[in-house]
C-alpha positions as CSV (number, residue, x, y, z in Angstrom):
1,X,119.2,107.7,151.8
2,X,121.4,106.3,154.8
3,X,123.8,108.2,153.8
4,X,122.7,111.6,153.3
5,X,120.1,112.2,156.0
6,X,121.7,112.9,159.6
7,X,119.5,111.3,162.6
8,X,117.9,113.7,164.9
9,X,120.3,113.2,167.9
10,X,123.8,113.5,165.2
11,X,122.0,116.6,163.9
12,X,121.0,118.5,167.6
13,X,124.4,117.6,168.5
14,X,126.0,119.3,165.3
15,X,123.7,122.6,166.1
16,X,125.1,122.4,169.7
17,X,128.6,122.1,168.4
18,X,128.5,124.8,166.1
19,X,126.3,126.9,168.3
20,X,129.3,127.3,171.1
21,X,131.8,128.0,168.3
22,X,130.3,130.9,168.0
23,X,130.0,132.2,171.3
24,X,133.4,131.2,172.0
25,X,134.7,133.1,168.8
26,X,132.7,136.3,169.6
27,X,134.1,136.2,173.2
28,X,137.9,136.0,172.3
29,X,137.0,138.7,169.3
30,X,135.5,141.1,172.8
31,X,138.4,140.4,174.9
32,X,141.3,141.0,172.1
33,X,139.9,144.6,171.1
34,X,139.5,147.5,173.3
35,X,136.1,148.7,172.8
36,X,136.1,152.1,171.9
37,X,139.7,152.9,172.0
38,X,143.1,153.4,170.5
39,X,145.0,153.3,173.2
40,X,144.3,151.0,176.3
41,X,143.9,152.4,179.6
42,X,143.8,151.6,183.0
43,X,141.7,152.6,186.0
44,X,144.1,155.6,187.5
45,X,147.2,157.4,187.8
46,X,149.3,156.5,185.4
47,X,149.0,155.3,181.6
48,X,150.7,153.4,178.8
49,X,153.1,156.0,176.8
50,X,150.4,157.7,173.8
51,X,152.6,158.0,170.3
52,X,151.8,161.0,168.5
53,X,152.6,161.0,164.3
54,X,151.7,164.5,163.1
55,X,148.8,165.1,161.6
56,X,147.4,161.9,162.7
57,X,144.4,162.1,165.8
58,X,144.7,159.3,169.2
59,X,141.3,158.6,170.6
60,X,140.6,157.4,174.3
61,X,138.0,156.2,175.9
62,X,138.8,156.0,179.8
63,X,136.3,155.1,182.8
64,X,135.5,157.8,185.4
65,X,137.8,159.0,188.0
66,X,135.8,158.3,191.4
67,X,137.5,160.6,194.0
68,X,137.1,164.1,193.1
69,X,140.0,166.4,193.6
70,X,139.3,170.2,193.9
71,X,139.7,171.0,197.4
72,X,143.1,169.5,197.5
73,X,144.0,170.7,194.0
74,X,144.4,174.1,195.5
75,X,147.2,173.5,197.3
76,X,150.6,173.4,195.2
77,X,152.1,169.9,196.8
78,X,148.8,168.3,195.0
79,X,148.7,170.4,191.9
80,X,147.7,168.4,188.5
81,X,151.3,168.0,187.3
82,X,152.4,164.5,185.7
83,X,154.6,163.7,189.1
84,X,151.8,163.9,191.8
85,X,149.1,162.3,189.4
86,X,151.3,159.2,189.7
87,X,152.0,159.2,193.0
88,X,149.6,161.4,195.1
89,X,147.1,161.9,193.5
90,X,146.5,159.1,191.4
91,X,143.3,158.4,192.6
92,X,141.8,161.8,190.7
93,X,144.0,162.1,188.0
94,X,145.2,160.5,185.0
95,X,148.4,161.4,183.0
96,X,149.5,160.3,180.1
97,X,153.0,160.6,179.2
98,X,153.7,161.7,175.2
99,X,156.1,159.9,172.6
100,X,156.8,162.0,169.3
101,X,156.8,159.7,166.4
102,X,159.2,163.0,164.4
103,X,162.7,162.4,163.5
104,X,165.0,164.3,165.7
105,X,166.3,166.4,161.9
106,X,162.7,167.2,161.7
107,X,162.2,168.8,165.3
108,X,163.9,172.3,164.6
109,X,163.1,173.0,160.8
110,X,159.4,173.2,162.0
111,X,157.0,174.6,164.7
112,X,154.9,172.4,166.3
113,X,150.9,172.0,168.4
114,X,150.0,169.7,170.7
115,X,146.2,169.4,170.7
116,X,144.2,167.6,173.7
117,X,140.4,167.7,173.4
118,X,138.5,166.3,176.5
119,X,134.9,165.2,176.6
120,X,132.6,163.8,178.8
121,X,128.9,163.9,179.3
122,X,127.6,165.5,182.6
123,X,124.8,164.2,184.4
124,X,123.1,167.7,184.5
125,X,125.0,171.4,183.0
126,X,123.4,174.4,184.6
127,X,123.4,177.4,182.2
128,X,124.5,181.2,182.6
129,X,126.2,180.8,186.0
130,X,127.7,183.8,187.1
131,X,131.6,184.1,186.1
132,X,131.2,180.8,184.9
133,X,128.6,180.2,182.0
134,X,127.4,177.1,181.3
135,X,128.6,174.6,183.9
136,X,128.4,171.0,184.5
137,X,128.0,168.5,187.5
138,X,130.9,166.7,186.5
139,X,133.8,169.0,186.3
140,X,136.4,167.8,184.3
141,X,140.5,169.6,183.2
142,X,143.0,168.5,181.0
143,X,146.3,170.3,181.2
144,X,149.3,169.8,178.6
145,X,152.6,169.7,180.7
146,X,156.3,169.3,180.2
147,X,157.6,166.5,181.9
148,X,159.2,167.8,184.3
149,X,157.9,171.3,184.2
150,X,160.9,173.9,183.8
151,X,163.1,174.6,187.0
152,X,162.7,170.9,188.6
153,X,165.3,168.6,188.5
154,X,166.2,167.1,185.3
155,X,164.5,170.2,183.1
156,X,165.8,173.8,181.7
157,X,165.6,177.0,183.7
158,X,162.2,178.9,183.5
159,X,162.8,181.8,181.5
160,X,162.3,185.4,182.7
161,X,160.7,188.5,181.6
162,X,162.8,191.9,182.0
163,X,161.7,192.4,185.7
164,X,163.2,188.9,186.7
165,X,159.5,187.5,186.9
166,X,159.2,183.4,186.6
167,X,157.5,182.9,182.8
168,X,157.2,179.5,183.4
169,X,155.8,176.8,180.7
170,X,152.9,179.1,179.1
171,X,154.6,182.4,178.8
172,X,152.4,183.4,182.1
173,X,154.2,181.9,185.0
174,X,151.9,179.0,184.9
175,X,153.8,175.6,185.4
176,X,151.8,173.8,182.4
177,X,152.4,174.4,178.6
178,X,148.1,174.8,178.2
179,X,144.9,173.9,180.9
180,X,141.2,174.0,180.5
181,X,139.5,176.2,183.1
182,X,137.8,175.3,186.0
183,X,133.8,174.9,185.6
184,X,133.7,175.2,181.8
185,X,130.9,172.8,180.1
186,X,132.7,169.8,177.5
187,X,134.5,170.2,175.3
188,X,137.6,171.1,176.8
189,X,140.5,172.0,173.9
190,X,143.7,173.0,174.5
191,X,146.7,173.8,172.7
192,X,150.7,174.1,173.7
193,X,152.1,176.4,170.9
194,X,155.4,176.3,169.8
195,X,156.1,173.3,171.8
196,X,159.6,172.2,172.6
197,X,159.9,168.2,171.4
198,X,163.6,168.2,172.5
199,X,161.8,167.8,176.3
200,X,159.4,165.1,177.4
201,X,155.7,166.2,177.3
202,X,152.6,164.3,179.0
203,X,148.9,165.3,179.0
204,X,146.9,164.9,182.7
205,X,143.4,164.5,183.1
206,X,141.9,165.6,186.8
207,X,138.3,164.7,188.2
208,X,137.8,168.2,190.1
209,X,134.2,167.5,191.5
210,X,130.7,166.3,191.3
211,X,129.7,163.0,189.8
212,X,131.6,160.5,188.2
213,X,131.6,160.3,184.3
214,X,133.6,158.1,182.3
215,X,135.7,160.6,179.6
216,X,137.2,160.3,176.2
217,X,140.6,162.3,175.2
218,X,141.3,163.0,171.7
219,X,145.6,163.9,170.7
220,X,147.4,165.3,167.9
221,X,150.9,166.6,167.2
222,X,150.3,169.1,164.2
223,X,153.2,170.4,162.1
224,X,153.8,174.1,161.1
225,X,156.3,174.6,158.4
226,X,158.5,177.6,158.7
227,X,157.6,180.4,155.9
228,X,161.1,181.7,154.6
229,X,161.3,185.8,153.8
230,X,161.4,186.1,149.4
231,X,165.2,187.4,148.9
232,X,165.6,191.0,148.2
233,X,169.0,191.6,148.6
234,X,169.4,191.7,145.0
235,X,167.0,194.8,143.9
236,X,169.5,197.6,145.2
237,X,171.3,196.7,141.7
238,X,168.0,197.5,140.0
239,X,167.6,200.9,138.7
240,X,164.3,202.4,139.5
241,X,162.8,205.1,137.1
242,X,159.9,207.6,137.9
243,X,156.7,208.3,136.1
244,X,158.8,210.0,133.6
245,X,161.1,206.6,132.7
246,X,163.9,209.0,134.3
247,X,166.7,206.6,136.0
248,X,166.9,207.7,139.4
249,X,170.8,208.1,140.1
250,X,169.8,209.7,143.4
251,X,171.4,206.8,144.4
252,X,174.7,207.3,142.3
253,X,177.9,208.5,144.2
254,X,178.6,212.0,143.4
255,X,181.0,212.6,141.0
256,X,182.6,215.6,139.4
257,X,180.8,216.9,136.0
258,X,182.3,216.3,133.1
259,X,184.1,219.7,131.2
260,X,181.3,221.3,128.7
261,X,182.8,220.9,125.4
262,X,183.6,223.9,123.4
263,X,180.8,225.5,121.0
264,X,180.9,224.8,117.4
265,X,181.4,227.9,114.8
266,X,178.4,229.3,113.9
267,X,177.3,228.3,110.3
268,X,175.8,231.4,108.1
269,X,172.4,230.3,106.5
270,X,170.1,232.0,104.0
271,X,167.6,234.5,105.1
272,X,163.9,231.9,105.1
273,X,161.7,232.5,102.6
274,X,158.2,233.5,102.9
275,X,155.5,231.8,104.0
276,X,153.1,229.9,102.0
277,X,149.2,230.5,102.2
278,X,147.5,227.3,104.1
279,X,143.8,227.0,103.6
280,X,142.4,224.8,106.9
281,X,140.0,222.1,106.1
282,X,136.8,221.7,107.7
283,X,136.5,219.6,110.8
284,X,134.7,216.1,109.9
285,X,131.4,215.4,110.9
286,X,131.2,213.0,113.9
287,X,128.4,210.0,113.7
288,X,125.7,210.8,116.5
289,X,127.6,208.9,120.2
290,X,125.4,206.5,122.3
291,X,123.6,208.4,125.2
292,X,125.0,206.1,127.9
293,X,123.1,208.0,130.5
294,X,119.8,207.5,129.6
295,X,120.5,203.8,128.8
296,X,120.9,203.8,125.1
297,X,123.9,201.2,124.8
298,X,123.7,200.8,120.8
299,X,123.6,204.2,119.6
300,X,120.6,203.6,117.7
301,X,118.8,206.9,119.5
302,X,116.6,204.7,121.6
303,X,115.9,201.8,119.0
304,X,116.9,198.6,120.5
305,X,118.6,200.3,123.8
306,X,118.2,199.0,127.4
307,X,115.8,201.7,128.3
308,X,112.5,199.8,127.8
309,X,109.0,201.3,128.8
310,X,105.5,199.9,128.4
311,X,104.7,197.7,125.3
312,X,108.6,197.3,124.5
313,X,109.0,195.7,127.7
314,X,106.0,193.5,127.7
315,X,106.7,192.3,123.6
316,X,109.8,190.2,125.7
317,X,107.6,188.1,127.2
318,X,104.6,187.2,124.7
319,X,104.7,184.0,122.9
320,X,107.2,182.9,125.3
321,X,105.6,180.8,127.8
322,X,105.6,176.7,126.9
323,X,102.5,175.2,125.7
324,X,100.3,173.8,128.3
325,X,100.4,169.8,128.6
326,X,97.8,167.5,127.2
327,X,95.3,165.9,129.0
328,X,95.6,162.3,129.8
329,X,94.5,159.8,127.8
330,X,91.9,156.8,128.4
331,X,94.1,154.1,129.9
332,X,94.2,150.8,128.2
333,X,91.9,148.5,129.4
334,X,94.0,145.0,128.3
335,X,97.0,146.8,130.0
336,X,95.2,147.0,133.4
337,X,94.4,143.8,133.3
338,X,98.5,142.0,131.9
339,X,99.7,144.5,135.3
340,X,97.5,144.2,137.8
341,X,96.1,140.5,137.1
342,X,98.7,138.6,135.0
343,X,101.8,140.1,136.4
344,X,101.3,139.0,140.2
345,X,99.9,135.8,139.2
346,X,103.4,135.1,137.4
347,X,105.3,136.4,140.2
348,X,104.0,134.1,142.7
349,X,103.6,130.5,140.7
350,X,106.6,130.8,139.1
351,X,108.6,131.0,142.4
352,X,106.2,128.4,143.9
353,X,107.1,125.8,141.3
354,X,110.5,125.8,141.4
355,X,111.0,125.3,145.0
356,X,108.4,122.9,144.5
357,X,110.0,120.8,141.8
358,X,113.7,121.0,143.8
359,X,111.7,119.9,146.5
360,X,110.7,117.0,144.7
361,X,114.4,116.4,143.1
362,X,115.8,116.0,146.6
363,X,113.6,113.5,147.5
364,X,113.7,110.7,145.4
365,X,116.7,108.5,145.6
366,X,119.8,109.0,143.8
């Protein structure tokens, strides 16, 4: 009995033991994954590289920016491009800088997306603003940027519309690929069409204004395959015929007729003798059609046709319906009494005296 029985003091310490195990396991378990996130991030400025595999979507979850930005976001030495969020204005903005998981063969047989999808949850959204619908306290905007943006050092010219006018990035003269607006309620979604993945490419998140709100940003690279014309260089050696199966050598070079060819000698025939008599037959008699208009489909003259009045209609319907259901019968009374007397009864000693008889097996010595 010795043997098998733990003291009280062996058996606390054991629970104590075990107890801190636990704790110790579920605070490693805390520590080793990021709660909430794909990616880790840190506070501000700038963050680990995000890898993008088509068709596959990157969740963050990132604490709130602190400083806001907007009155110094005005002024194009601050604007919300990858450079100054990791230098100047790190302290309201977040960038993250983009790795294409694609195979350089892959890049120009397709077209390609970048999605970004920012969300946050503002302390208070006013609706039907003037100019602005529905906004929010905390003013969030993601922007989807080529890094660096064309014309700076180490990127391709901006290209130009007919009059010489910068395009820049977006096709607009804007210096980002794709941006949110300013004072729009979450979500913010954005999209950089036809994006070049021969340049670098990071996403920025700025804190504009009002209160701080921790935000999550959700990525994907999504892949367009290229649609290839059908073929149709070989139907000019197809002859096309009109509605009277007449090939249409329209088409044809000209060419000179051929010569007529000469007229055969006329035969003599015998004068035709005369006609014989032909008595016409008289035309057969047709069977009576089916009145379509009036709804006779069978051509039975109005037996058996859709065009149903009164009783004809009714006679559908009667003897149709289903018989009603029988009353219950008296219940049984012994059968009351096995479920709702016997039954619990067996439900409860049963149970009772097996853990009773284990009980008793455990404690007499071996």
């Amino acid at each position: 009995m010795s043997e098998r029985v733990m003291s009280g003091p062996h058996m606390s310490r054991r629970r104590r033991i075990v107890g801190l195990a636990g704790f110790v396991a579920v605070a490693l378990g805390a520590a080793l994954i990021p709660a909430g996130s794909t990616v880790p991030v840190s506070a501000e400025g700038e963050q680990p590289p995000v890898v993008l595999t088509p068709g596959q979507n990157v969740h963050i979850d990132a604490a709130a920016l602190t400083v806001p930005g907007y009155a110094v976001s005005r002024r194009a030495q601050t604007a919300q491009n990858p450079d100054n969020c990791r230098t100047i204005d790190s302290s309201w903005c977040d960038v993250y800088p983009l790795q294409m998981n694609v195979p350089e063969e892959d890049i120009d047989v397709s077209s390609w997306i970048v999605l970004a999808t920012l969300r946050w949850t503002p302390r208070a959204t006013q609706k039907n603003v003037p100019e602005l619908g529905d906004a929010s306290t905390s003013q969030y905007v993601v922007r989807v940027y080529y890094d660096p943006p064309c014309g700076s050092d180490g990127a391709p010219p901006c290209p130009k519309d007919e009059a010489g006018n910068n395009l820049g990035d977006d096709g607009a003269g804007d210096p980002y690929a794709a941006a949110s607006a300013t004072g729009t309620a979450p979500p913010a979604a954005v999209g950089a069409a036809e994006a070049d993945l021969h340049r670098k490419m990071a996403v920025t998140v700025a804190f504009y204004f009002g209160q701080p709100v921790p935000y999550s940003l959700d990525l994907e690279l999504v892949k367009l395959d290229f649609v290839h014309p059908v073929d149709l260089s070989g139907d000019a050696d197809i002859a096309v015929t009109d509605q009277s199966n007449t090939p249409d050598l329209s088409a044809a070079p000209d060419t000179p007729p051929a010569a007529a060819a000469p007229a055969p000698a006329r035969a003599t025939t015998p004068a035709p003798a005369a006609p014989v008599a032909v008595t016409a037959l008289p035309a057969p008699t047709l069977a009576p059609q089916p009145a379509f208009g009036s709804g006779d489909l069978g051509g039975l003259n109005g037996v058996g046709s859709t065009n149903l009045e009164g009783d004809q209609l009714a006679s559908l319907f009667i003897g149709k319906a289903k018989a009603a259901l029988p009353p219950a019968g008296t219940p049984s009374g012994l059968l009351i009494v096995i479920f709702l007397g016997l039954a619990p009864v067996i439900s409860l000693v049963l149970p009772t005296g097996w853990m009773w008889r284990r009980r008793r097996q455990r404690a007499s010595p071996a």
